[in-house]
C-alpha positions as CSV (number, residue, x, y, z in Angstrom):
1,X,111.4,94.3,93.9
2,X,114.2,92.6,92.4
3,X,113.8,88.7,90.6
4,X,116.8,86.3,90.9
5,X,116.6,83.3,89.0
6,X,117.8,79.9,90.8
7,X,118.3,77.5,87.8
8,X,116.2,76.9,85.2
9,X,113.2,75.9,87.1
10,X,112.9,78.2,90.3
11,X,113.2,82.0,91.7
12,X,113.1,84.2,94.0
13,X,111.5,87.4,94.3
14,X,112.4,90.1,96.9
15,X,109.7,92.4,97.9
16,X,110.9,95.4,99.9
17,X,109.3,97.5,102.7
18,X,108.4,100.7,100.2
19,X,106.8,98.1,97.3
20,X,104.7,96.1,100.7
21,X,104.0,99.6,101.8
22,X,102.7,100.8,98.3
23,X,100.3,97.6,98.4
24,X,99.2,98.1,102.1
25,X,100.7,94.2,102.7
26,X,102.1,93.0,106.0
27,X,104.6,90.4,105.2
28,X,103.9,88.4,108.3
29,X,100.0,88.5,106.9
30,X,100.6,87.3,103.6
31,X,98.9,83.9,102.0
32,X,99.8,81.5,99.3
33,X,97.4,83.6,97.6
34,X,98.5,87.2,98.2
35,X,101.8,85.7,96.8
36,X,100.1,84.2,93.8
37,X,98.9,87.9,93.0
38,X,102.3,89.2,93.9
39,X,103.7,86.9,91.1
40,X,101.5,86.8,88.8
41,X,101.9,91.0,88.7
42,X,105.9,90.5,88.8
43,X,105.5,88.0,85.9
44,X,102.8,89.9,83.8
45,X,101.3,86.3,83.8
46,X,97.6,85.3,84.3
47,X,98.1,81.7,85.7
48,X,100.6,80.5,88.6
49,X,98.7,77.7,88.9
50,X,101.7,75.3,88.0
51,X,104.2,77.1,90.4
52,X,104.3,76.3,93.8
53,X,105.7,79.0,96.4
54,X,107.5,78.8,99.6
55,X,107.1,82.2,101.3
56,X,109.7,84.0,104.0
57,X,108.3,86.9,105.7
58,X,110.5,89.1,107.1
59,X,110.3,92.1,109.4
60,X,109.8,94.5,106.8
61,X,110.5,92.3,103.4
62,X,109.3,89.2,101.8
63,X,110.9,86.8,100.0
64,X,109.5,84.4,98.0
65,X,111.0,81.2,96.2
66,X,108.7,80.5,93.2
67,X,109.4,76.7,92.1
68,X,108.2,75.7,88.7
69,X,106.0,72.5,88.8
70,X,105.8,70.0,86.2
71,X,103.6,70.8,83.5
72,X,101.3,68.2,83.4
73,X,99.5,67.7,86.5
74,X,98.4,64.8,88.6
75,X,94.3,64.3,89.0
76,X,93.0,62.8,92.0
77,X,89.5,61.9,92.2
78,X,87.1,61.6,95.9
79,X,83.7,60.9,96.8
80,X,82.9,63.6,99.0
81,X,84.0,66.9,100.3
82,X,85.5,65.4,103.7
83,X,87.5,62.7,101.4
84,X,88.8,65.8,99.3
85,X,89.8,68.1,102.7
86,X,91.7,64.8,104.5
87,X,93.6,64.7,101.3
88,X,94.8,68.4,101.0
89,X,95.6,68.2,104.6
90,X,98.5,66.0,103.8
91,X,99.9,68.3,100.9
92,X,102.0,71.0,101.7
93,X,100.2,74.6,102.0
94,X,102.1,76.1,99.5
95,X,101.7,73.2,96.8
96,X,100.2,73.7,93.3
97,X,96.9,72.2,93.6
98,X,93.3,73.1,92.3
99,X,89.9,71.6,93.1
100,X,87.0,71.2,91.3
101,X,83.5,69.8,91.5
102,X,82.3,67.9,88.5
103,X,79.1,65.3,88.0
104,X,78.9,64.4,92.1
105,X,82.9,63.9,92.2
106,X,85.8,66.2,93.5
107,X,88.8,66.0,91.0
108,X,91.7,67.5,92.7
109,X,94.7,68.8,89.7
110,X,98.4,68.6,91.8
111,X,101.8,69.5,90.4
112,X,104.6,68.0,91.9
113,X,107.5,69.5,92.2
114,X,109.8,66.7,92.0
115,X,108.1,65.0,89.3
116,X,106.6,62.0,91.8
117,X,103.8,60.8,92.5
118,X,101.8,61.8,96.0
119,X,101.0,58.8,97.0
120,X,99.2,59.4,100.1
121,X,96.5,61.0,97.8
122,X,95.6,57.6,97.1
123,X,94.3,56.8,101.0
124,X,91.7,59.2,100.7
125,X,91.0,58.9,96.5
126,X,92.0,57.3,93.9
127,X,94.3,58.5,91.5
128,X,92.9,59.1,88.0
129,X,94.9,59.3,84.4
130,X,94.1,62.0,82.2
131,X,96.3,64.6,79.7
132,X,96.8,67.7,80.8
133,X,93.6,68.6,78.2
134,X,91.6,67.7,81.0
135,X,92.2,70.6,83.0
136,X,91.0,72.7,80.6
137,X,87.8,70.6,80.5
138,X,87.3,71.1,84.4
139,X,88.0,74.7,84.1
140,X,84.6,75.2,81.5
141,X,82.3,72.3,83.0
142,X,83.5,71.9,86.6
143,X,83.0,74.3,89.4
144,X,86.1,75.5,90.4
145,X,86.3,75.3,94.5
146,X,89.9,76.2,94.8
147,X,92.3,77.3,91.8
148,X,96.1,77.1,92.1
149,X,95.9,76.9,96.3
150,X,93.7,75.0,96.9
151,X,95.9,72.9,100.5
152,X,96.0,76.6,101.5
153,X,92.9,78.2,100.7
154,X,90.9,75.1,102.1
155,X,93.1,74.6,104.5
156,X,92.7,78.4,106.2
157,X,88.7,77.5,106.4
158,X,89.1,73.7,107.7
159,X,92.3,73.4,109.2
160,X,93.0,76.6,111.0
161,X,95.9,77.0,112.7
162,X,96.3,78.2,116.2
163,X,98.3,81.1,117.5
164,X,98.6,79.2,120.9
């Protein structure tokens, strides 16, 4: 495994066949998650949540560019479950996003990477300000749905994609 940093705000990680072997992972099989426990070992660090990941599965070697998100994150807030799913459709997979379920409303937590606003969030929600605190809040009272992948987690049960 060898860690290159790319600026002050990004890295990459390179996972060889032997270290894939030694965890019984398939690079062309491996999810936002399975990257966010391969980083979060690599780092000694109990929450990626405010990283977001682009993965490149090779034949026999992974690589993964591990972005640093902005630390305070963006909270979106939706009716219903189907208002919720039609927004994380529109984020990327591999974005820093949680979801949470909290007094009949779904608050979803996103870290941008480029520090701006996602603003077609707001067709499905609305966008609601809060400090970063607030997180913490939603981690003790809310039900967590998703935490730290939520656009790919979700989006693997709702949004599968074909093979065809």
């Amino acid at each position: 495994m060898d860690i290159q940093a790319i600026g002050s705000r990004a890295f990459a990680v390179y996972i060889g066949e032997p270290e894939l072997h030694k965890r019984h992972i398939e690079p062309r099989n491996v999810t936002v998650s399975t990257a966010r426990e391969l980083v979060r070992n690599v780092l000694d660090c109990p929450d990626t949540g405010t990283v977001s990941l682009e993965l490149f599965p090779g034949r026999h070697e992974l690589l993964i560019f591990v972005r640093r998100s902005d630390g305070e994150p963006e909270f979106y807030e939706f009716t219903d479950l189907e208002a919720a799913l039609s927004a994380l459709a529109v984020l990327p997979r591999d974005a820093a996003s949680s979801l949470y379920y909290l007094r009949g409303v779904y608050i979803l937590a996103v870290w941008p990477c480029d520090g701006a606003r996602i603003q077609s969030l707001c067709e499905f929600g609305r966008a609601v300000k809060r400090p970063p605190a607030y997180l913490l809040h939603l981690r003790e009272h809310g039900a967590a749905i998703a935490d730290g992948d939520a656009a790919e987690t979700l989006g693997h049960y709702f949004f599968p994609v074909s093979d065809s």
